[in-house]
C-alpha positions in Angstrom: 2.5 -122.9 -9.7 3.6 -123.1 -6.1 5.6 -121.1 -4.1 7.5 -120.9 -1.0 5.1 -118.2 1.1 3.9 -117.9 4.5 2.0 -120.7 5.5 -1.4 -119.9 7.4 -1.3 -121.0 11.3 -4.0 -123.5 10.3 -1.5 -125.0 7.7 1.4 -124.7 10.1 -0.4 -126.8 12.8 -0.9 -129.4 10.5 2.7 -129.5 9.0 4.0 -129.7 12.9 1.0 -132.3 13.8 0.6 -134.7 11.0 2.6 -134.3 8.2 6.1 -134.4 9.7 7.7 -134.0 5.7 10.8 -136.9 6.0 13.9 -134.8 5.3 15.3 -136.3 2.5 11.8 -135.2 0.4 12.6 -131.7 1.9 15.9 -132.0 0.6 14.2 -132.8 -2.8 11.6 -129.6 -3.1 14.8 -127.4 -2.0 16.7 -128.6 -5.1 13.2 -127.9 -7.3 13.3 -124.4 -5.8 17.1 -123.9 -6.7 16.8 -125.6 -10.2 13.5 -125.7 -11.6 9.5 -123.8 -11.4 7.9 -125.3 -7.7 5.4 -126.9 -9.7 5.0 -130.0 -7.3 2.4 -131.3 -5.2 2.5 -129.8 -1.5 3.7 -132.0 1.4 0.2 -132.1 2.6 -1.1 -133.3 -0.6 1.4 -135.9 -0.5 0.5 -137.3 3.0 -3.2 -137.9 1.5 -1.7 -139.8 -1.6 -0.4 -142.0 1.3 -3.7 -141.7 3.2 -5.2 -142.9 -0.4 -3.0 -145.6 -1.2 -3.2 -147.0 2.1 -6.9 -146.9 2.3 -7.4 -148.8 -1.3 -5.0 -151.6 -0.7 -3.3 -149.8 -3.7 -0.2 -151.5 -5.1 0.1 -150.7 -8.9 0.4 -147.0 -10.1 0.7 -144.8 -13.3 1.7 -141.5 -12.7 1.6 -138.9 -15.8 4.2 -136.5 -15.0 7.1 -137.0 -12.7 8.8 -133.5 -12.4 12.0 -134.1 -9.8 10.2 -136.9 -8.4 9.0 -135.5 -5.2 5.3 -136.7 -5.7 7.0 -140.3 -7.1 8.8 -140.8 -3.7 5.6 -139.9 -1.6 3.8 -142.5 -3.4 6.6 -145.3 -3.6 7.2 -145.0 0.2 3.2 -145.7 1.1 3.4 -148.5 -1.3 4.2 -152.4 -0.2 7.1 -154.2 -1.5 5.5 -155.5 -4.2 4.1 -152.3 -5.0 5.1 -150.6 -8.1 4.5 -146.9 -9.8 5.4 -146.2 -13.2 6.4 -142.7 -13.7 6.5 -140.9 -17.3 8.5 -137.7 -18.1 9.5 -136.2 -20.9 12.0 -133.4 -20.0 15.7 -133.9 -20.1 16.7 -131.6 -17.2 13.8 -133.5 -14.6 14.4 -137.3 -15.5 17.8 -136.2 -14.1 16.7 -134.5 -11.3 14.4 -138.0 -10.7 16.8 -140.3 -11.5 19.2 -138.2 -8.6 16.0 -137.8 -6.2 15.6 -141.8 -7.1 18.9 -142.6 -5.9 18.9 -141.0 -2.8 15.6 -143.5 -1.5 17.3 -146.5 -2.4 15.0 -148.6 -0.1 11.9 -147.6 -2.4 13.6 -147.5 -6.0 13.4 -150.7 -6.5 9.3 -149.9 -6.7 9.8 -147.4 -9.4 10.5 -147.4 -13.5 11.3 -144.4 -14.9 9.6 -143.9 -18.5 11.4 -141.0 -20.6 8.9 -139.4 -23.4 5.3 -138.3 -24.6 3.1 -139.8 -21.8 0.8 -140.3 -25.1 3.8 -142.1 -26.6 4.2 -144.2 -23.7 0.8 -145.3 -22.1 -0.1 -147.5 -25.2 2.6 -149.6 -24.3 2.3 -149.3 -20.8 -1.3 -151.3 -21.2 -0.1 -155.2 -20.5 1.4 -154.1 -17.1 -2.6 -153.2 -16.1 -5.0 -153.4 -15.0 -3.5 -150.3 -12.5 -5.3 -149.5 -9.2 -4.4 -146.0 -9.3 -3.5 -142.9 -12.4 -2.1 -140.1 -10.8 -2.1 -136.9 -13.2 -0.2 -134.1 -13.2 1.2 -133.2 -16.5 0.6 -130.5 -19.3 -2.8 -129.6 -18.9 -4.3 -129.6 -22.7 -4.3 -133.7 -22.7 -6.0 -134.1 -19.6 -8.8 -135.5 -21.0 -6.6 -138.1 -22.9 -5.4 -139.0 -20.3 -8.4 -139.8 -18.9 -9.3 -141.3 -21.8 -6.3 -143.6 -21.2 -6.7 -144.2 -18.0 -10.4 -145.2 -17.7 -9.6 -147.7 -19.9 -6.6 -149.0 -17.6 -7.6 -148.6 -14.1 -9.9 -151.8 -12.2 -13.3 -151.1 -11.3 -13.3 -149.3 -7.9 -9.3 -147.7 -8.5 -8.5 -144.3 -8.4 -8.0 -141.7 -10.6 -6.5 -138.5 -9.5 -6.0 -134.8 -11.2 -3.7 -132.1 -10.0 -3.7 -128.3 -10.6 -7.3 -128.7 -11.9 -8.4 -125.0 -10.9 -6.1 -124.5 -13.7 -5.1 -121.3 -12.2 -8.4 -120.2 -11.5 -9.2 -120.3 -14.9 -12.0 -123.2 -14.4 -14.3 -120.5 -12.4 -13.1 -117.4 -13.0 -10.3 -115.8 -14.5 -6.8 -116.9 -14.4 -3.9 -115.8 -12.3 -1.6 -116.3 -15.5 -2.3 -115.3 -19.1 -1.0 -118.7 -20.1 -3.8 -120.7 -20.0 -5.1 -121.6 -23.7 -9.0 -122.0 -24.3 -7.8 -125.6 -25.3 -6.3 -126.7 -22.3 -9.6 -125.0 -20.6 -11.8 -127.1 -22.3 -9.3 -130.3 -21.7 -9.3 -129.8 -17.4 -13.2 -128.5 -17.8 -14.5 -131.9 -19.5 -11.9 -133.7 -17.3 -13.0 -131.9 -14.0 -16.9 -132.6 -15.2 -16.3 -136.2 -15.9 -15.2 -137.1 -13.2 -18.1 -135.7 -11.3 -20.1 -137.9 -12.9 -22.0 -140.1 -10.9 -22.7 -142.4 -13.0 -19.2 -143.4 -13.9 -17.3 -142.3 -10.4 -17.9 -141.4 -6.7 -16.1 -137.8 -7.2 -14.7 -134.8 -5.8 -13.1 -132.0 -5.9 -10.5 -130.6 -3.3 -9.7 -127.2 -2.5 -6.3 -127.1 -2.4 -4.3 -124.0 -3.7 -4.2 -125.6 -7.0 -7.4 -128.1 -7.1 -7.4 -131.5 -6.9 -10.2 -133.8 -9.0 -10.0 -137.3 -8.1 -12.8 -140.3 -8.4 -13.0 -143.7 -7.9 -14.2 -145.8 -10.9 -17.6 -147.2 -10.5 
């Protein structure tokens, strides 16, 4: 979970410098704090999903978990027109918290569906609109490895497959800031983390963020 403390001067510098948030996605984690856990990606985490999408000439993304939308718009907004990122949710409270968030980038909606359910429920039929060039993860941590499952199935050769919150609260290394971390969902993010350090079947690694970030593209 993240929360709104005291950035270090090191993170502060690079807010100021680089990141330079766009207000309106300000205006979107305020309403998460008022309304719902901070569970979202961090701005700076965002600007790299930019970086990413940029750098891969990505155009066509799934993204397992769409909370309020915040991570959505950071993605939508890096993508081209034709770009497109199908988001899956299946709590009441944040579709309508997206679907607001949605409406206030009305230059990038048009880039985004809205999928309301199981992400399990949901991929299968997602499948015709692949292959995607990019699975962005960040949902309830026990099916991360279906997920995974899913998407190595569904991403070209040479996409991008990215894991949030994969320190699972410390839990992968050591033990967990929270006592709600199940041995299931441990196993799930361990075999997810480990896959995707795989040489064999990705170029991989692992970020250091606050809450861990596993991504790899798909050899």
């Amino acid at each position: 979970m993240r929360t709104n403390e005291k950035k270090s001067l090191s993170l502060q510098y690079i807010y100021d410098t680089v990141i330079k948030e766009d207000p309106k996605l300000v205006w979107v984690r305020d309403r998460i704090q008022a309304a719902d856990w901070p569970i979202h990606i961090a701005p700076e985490e965002g600007r790299l999903l930019q970086l990413l999408i940029r750098l891969g000439g990505i155009k066509k993304i799934v993204e397992v978990g769409t909370h309020a939308g915040y991570s959505t718009m950071w993605m939508a907004m890096a993508l081209p027109t034709e770009g497109h990122v199908f988001t899956i949710e299946r709590d009441k409270n944040r579709i309508s918290m997206a679907r607001e968030t949605f409406l206030h980038f009305e230059e990038h909606t048009s880039k985004i569906t809205l999928l309301e359910g199981k992400a399990l429920d949901i991929l299968g039929s997602l499948e015709k609109e692949g292959p995607f060039d990019m699975v962005f993860i960040d949902a309830d941590k026990l099916n991360y490895i279906n997920y995974l499952n899913w998407a190595e199935k569904n991403v070209r050769s040479g996409g991008l497959i990215i894991g949030d919150n994969t320190f699972l609260s410390g839990a992968v290394y050591g033990k967990p800031s929270t006592e709600r971390i199940s041995p299931s969902a441990l196993e799930a993010v361990n075999a997810f983390n480990k896959r995707l350090g795989n040489p064999s079947m990705y170029c991989g690694v692992m970020l250091p963020t606050k809450e861990g970030w596993t991504m790899g593209v798909k050899l």
